[in-house]
N, C-alpha and C positions, 0 to 999 in steps of 0.2 A: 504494500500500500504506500505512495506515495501523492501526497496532495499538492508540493509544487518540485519545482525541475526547471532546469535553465532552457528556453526556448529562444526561437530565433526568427527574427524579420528577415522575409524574401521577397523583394521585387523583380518585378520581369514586365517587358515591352510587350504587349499583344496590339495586333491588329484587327478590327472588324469595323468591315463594312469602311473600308477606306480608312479609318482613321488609325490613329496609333495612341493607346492608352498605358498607363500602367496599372501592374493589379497587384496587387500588395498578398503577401500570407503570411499568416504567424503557423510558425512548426511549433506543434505541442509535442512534447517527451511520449513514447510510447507507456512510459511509466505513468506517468499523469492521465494520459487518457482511459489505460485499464483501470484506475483506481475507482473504486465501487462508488465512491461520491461524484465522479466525473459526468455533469448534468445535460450532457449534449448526445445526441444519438446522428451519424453521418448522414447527410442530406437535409437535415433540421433546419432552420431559420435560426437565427439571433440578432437582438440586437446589439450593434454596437456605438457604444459613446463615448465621446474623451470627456474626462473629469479635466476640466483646464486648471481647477483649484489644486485638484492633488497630484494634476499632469501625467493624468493615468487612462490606459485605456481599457473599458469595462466591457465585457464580453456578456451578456446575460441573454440562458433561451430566452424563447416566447413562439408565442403560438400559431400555426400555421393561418389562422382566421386574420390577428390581427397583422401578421405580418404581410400578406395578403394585401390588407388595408393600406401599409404604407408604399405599396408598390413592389413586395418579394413577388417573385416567379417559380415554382418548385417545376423547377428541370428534372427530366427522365435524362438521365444520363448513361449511356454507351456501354456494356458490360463486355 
C-alpha cells in the first residue's frame, strides 16, 4: 500500500485537425495507483483545478452526468 510516490509531468506536441497543441500528462506511480484508496477507475472523468493559493494542482473524480455538463466527451477508445 502506498498513498503517494514521486510522479512526473509529460508534455508532447499533437496535431489535429491542422492545428498543433500541447497535451500535458501526469505519470502516477504504479504503486499509487494499485493502492486500495486510489479513487479513479481508467477512462473516468475528473476534474481538474489549480489551487493558485497553495499553487497546487487538484485532481478530484466526478461524475460522468456532470462532467458531461461541462463539456467531457467519454471516448470508446481502440483496444
Amino acid at each position: 500500500m502506498a498513498r503517494t510516490g514521486i510522479g512526473t509531468i509529460i508534455g508532447r506536441k499533437s496535431v489535429s485537425k491542422g492545428k498543433e497543441y500541447s497535451r500535458i500528462w501526469v505519470y502516477i506511480p504504479t504503486k499509487v495507483s494499485e493502492d486500495t484508496a486510489f479513487p479513479f477507475e481508467i477512462g473516468a472523468p475528473c476534474l481538474v483545478e489549480i489551487n493558485e493559493e497553495k499553487r497546487q494542482l487538484v485532481v478530484k473524480p466526478i461524475a460522468e452526468k456532470e462532467a458531461a455538463s461541462l463539456g467531457w466527451r467519454k471516448r470508446n477508445r481502440k483496444k
